[in-house]
C-alpha positions as CSV (number, residue, x, y, z in Angstrom):
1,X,1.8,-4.7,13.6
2,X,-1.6,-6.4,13.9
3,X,-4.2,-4.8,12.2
4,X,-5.7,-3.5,15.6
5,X,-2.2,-1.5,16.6
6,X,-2.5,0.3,12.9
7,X,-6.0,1.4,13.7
8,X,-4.9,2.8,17.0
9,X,-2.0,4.5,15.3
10,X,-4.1,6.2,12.9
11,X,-6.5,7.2,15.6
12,X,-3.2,9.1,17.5
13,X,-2.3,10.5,14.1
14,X,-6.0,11.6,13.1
15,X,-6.1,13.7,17.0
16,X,-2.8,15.5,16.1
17,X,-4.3,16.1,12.5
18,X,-7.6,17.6,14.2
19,X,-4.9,19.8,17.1
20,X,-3.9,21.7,13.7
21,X,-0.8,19.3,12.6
22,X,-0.6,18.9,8.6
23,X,-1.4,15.1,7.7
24,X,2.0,14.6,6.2
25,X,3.5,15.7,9.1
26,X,2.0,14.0,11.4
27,X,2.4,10.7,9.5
28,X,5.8,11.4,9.3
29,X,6.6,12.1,12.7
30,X,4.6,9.1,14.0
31,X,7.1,6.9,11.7
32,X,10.3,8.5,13.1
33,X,9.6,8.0,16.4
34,X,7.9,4.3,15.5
35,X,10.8,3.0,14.0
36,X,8.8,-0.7,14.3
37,X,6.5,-0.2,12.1
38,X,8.0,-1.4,8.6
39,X,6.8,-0.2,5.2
40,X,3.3,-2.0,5.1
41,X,2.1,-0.9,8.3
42,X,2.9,2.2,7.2
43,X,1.3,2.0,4.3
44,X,-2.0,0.5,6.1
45,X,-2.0,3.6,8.8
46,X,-1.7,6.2,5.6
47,X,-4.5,4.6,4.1
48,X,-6.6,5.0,7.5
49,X,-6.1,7.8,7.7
50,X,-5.9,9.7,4.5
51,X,-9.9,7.4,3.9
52,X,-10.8,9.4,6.8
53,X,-9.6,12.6,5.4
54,X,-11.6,12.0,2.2
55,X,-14.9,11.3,4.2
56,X,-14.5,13.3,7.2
57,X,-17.9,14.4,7.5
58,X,-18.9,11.0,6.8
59,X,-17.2,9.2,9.2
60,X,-17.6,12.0,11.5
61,X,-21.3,11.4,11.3
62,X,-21.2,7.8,11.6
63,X,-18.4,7.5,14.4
64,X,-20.3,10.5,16.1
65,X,-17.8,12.6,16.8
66,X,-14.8,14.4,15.4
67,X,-12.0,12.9,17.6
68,X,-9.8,10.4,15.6
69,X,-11.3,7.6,17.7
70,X,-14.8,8.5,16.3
71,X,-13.7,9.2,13.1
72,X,-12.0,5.7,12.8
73,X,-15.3,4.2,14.4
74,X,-17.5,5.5,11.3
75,X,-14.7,4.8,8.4
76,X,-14.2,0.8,9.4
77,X,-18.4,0.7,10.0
78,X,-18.3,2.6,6.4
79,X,-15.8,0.1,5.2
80,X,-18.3,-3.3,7.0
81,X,-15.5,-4.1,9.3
82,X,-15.5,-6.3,12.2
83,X,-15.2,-3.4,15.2
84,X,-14.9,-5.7,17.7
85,X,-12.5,-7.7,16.6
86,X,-10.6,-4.0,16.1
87,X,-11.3,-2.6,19.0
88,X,-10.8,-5.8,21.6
89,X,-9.0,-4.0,24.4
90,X,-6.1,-5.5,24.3
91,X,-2.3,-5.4,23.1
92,X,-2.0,-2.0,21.4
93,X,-5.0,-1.9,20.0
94,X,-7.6,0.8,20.7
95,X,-9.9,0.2,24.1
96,X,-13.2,-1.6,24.2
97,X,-16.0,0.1,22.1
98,X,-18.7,1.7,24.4
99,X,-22.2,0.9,24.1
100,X,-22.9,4.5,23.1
101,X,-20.1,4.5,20.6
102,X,-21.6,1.8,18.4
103,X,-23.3,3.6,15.0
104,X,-26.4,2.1,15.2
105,X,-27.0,3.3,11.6
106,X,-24.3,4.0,8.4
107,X,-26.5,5.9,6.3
108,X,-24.7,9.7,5.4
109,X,-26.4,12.8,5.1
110,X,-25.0,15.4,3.3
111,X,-21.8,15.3,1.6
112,X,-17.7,15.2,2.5
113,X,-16.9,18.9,1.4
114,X,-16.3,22.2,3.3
115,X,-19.5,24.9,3.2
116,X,-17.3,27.2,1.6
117,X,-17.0,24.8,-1.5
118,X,-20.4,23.5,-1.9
119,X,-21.9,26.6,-3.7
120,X,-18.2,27.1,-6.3
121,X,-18.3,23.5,-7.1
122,X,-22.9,23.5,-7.7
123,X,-22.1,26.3,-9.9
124,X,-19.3,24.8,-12.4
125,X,-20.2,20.9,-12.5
126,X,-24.3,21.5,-12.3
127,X,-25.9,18.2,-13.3
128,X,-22.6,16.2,-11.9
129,X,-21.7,17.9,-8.8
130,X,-23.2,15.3,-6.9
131,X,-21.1,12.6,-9.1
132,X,-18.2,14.7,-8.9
133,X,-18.7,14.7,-4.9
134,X,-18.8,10.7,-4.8
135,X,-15.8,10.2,-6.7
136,X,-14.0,12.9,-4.5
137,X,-14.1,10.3,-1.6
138,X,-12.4,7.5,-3.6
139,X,-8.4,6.9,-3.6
140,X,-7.5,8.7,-6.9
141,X,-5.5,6.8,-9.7
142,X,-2.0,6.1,-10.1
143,X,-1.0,8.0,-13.6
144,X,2.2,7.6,-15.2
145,X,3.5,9.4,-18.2
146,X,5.7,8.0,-20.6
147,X,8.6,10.4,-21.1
148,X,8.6,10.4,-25.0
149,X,12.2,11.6,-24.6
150,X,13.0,7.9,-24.2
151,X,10.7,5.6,-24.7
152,X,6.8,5.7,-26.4
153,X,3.5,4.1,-24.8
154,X,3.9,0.4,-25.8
155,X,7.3,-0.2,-24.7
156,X,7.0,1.5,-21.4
157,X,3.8,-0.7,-20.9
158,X,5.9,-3.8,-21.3
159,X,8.9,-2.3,-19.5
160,X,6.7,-2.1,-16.5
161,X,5.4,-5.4,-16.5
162,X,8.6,-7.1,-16.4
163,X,8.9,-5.1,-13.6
164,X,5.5,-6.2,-12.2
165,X,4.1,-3.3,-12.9
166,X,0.7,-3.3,-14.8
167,X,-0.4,-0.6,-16.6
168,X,-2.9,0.5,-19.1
169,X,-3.3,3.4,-21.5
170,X,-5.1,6.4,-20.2
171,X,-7.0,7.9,-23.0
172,X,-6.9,11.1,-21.7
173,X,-3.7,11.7,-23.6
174,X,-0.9,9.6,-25.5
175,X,1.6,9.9,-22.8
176,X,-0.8,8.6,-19.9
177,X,-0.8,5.3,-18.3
178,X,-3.4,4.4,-15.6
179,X,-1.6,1.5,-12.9
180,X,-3.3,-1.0,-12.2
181,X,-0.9,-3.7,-10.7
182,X,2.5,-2.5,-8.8
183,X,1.8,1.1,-7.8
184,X,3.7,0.6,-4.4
185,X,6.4,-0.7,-6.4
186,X,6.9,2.6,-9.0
187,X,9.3,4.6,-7.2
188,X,12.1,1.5,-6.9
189,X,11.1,0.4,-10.8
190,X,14.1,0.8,-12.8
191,X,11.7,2.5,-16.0
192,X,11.2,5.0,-13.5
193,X,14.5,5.9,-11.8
194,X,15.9,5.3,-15.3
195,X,13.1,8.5,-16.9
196,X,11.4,6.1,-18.6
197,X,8.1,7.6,-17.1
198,X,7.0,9.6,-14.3
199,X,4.1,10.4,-11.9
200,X,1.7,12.7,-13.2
201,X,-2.0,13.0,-13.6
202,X,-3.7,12.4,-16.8
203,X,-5.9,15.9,-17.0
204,X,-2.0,17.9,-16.5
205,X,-0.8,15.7,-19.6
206,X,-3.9,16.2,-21.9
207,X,-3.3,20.3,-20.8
208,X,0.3,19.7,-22.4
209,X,-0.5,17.4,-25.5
210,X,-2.9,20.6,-26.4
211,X,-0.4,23.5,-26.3
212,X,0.7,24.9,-29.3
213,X,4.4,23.4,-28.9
214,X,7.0,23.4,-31.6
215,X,10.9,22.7,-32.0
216,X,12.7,26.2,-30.6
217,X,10.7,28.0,-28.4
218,X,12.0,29.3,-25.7
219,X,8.8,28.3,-22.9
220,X,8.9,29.6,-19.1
221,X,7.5,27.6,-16.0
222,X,6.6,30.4,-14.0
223,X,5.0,28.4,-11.0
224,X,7.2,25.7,-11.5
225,X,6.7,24.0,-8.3
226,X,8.3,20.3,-8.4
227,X,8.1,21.2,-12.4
228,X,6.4,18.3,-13.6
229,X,4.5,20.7,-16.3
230,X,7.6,21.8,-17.8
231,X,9.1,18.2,-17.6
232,X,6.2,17.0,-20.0
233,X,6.5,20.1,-22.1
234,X,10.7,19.8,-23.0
235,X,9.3,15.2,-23.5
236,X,7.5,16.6,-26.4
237,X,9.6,19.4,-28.3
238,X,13.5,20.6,-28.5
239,X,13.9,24.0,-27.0
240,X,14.9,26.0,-24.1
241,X,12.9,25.3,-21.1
242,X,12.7,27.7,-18.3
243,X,11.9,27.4,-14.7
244,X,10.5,29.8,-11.5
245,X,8.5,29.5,-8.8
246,X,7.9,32.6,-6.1
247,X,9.3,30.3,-3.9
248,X,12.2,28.4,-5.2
249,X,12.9,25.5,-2.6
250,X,9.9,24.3,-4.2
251,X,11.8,23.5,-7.3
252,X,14.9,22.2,-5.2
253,X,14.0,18.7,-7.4
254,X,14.0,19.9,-10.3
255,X,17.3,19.5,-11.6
256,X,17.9,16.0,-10.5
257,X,14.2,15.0,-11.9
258,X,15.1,16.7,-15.2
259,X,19.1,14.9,-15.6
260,X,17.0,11.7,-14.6
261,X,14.1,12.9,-17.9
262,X,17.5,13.6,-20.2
263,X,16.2,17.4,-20.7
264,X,17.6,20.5,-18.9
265,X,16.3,23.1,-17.3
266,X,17.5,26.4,-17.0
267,X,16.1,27.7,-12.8
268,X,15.1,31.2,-13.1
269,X,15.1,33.6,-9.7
270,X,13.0,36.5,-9.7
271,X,15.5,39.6,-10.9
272,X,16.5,36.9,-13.7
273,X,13.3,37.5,-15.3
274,X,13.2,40.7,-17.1
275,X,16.5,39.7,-18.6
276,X,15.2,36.3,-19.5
277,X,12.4,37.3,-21.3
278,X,10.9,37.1,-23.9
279,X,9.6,33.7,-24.0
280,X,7.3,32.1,-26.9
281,X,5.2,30.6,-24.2
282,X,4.5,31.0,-20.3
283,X,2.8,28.5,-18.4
284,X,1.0,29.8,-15.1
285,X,-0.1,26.4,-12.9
286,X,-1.0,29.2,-10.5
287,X,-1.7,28.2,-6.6
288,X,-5.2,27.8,-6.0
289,X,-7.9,26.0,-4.1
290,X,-6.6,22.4,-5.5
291,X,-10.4,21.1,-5.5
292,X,-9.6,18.8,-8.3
293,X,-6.6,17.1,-6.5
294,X,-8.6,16.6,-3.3
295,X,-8.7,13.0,-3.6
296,X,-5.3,13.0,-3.7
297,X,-4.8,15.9,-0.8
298,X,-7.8,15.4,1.4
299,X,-6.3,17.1,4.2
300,X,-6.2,20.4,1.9
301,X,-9.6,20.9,1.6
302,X,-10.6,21.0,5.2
303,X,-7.7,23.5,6.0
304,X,-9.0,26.3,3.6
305,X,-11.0,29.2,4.0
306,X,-13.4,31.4,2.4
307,X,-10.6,34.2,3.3
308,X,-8.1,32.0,2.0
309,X,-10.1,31.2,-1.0
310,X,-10.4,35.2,-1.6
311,X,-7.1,35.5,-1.2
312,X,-6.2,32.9,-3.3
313,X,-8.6,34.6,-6.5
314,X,-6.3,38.0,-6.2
315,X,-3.1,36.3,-6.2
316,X,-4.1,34.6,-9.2
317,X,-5.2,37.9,-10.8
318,X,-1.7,39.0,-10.4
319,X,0.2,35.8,-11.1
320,X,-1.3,36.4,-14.8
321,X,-0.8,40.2,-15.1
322,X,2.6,39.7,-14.3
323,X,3.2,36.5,-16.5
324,X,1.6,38.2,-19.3
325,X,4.4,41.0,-19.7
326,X,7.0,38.4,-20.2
327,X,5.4,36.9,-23.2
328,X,6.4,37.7,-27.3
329,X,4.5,39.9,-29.3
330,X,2.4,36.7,-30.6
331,X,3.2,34.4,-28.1
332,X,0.8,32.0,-25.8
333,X,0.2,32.4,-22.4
334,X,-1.3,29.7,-20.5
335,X,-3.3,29.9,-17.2
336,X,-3.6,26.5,-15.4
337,X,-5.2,25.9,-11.9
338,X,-6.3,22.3,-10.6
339,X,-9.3,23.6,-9.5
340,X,-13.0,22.7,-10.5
341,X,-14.2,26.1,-9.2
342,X,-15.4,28.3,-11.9
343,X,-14.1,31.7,-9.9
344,X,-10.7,30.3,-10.4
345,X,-11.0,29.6,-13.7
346,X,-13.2,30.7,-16.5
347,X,-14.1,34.1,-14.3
348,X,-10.1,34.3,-13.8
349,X,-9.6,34.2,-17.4
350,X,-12.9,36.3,-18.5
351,X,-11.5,39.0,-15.9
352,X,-7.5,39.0,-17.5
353,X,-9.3,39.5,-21.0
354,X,-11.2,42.5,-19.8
355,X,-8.7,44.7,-19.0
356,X,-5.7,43.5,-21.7
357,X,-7.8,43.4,-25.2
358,X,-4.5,43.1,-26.6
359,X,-5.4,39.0,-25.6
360,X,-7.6,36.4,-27.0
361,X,-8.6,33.3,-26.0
362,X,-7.9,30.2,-27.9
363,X,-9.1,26.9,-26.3
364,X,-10.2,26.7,-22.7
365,X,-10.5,23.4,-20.7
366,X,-12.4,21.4,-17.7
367,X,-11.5,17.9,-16.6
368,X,-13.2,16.5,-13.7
369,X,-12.6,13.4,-11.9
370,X,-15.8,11.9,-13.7
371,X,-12.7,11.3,-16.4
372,X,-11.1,8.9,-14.2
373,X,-8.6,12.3,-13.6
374,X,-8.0,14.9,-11.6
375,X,-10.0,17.9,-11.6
376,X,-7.8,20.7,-14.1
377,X,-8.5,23.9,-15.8
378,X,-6.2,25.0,-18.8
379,X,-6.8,27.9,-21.1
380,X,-4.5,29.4,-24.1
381,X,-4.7,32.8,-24.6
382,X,-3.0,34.1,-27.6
383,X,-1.1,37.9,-27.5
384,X,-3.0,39.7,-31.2
């Protein structure tokens, strides 16, 4: 595809995208019925239109409008490309530009973030949120963490560049590696169909490097999701690692990703619970806002609510009452969002010890993306 036909493809996308349709869906969908396309057009149209996501307002703003044709208009002036050259009029590019449709300036006011979020977000970062906000519109990282399971940080760097891979070590934590060469190349690498590493942010790996882990504990995933968390956590320590999510075709991964790791893990349904437990320590990556991962899911932050924010903070509340009861008498319970809202997080946790005293905290965690990470919250709490 020229490079006109992908900017007309991601202007068809971005319409079904503002109709309702999730972003992954709709770029799915386009490629099944555009079986032409190979995998670098693809590629090119997801990065149109997941750039667009990250600075809709933006481009919104300089396109204006808030049709996928606009939007495109105002990310390529954003991005100093040619439009007329893109928008020519002919083959299966997008029509001629308009005169009124040319920006006649590419100056942004205001920022790339729902109302809702603006006042959360002033209140935890302060002095950085308007850092925070900039780095929010960037493509986020590519993190890799060395399963220690099988290999250490040196040898999976030079595993992955005789793979063409190029990494370098995060310093968020001793498992993290930041690409920087390859990344379209990870998912076919042999280090990682072999476990030598997998996908996962850097701020989720320093949370795990800081729990209180040690040989036999019996440790609980109780929002398991794809179960990267408890992947990282069985990397570091032998014991008996337990999975559960409320919804458990979320974890329908999970056992392949953990034979391909060399751990197992043992899924837990809901009724398996009470006879499961106790566990030494339960980890709660509870569902929440995901304002720390919107570089990463752009399309997630314009879909949400201030109801479904507030409905978000009381499931949360009752995630961790309920995790709490399956924890030893002087066990650890971890609460986990990746969120950078301080209702979802420090309130959360300042609300749980309130009303159960019989809990203290330990240690209690921000990363932002200022840490060349995602935004994540982790804090320990210790049963007295």
């Amino acid at each position: 595809m020229r490079p006109a036909a992908r900017v007309q493809a991601a202007i068809e996308i971005l319409d079904e995208i503002l109709e309702g349709a999730p972003a992954e869906r709709a770029l799915t969908a386009w490629a099944r019925r555009s079986r032409f396309a190979g995998s670098k057009d693809r590629a090119a149209i997801r990065d149109h239109v997941y750039d667009v996501l990250r600075r809709r307002n933006s481009c919104a703003q300089v396109g204006k409008g808030l049709t996928g044709r606009s939007l495109m208009i105002g990310l390529l002036t954003l991005q100093d490309q040619d439009l007329d050259a893109l928008f020519a009029g002919d083959g299966y590019g997008p029509d001629k530009l308009q005169p009124a449709e040319r920006p006649s300036d590419k100056a942004v006011v205001g920022n790339d973030l729902p109302e809702w979020a603006i006042p959360e977000l002033r209140q935890t970062l302060g002095e950085d949120f308007e850092l925070v906000e900039a780095k929010l519109k960037e493509r986020a990282p590519v993190i890799l963490r060395c399963n220690l399971r099988k290999t250490d940080r040196p040898t999976a760097i030079e595993t992955l560049r005789q793979q063409s891979i190029e990494t370098e070590p995060h310093p968020a934590s001793d498992t993290a590696l930041t690409v920087v060469k390859g990344a379209r190349q990870i998912a076919q690498s042999a280090a990682y169909q072999s476990g030598l590493v997998e996908l996962q942010d850097a701020s989720s790996q320093a949370a795990i490097e800081a729990l209180p882990l040690r040989n036999g504990m019996r440790v609980l995933d109780y929002c398991a999701g794809g179960g990267g968390k408890l992947l990282a956590m069985a990397a570091r320590v032998e014991g008996t690692f337990c999975a559960h999510d409320a919804i458990p075709l979320r974890m329908q991964d999970l056992p392949v990703r953990a034979k391909r790791a060399g751990h197992k893990a043992h899924i837990l349904a809901s009724d398996d619970l009470n006879s499961a437990k106790p566990f030494d320590l339960v980890f709660c990556d509870v569902p929440c806002s995901g304002s720390g991962s919107w570089r990463r899911d752009p399309d997630g932050k314009w879909r949400m609510t201030r109801q479904d924010f507030e409905e978000l903070l009381k499931l949360q509340a009752e995630i961790l009452d309920q995790a709490s009861h399956l924890v030893t008498s002087d066990g650890t319970l971890v609460y986990a969002t990746c969120s950078m809202c301080h209702s979802e997080n420090t309130e959360q946790v300042a609300a749980f010890l309130r009303t159960h005293p019989e809990w203290s905290i330990q240690a209690q965690t921000q990363w932002t993306p200022l840490q060349n990470c995602d935004g994540f919250f982790a804090a320990v709490l210790q049963k007295l």
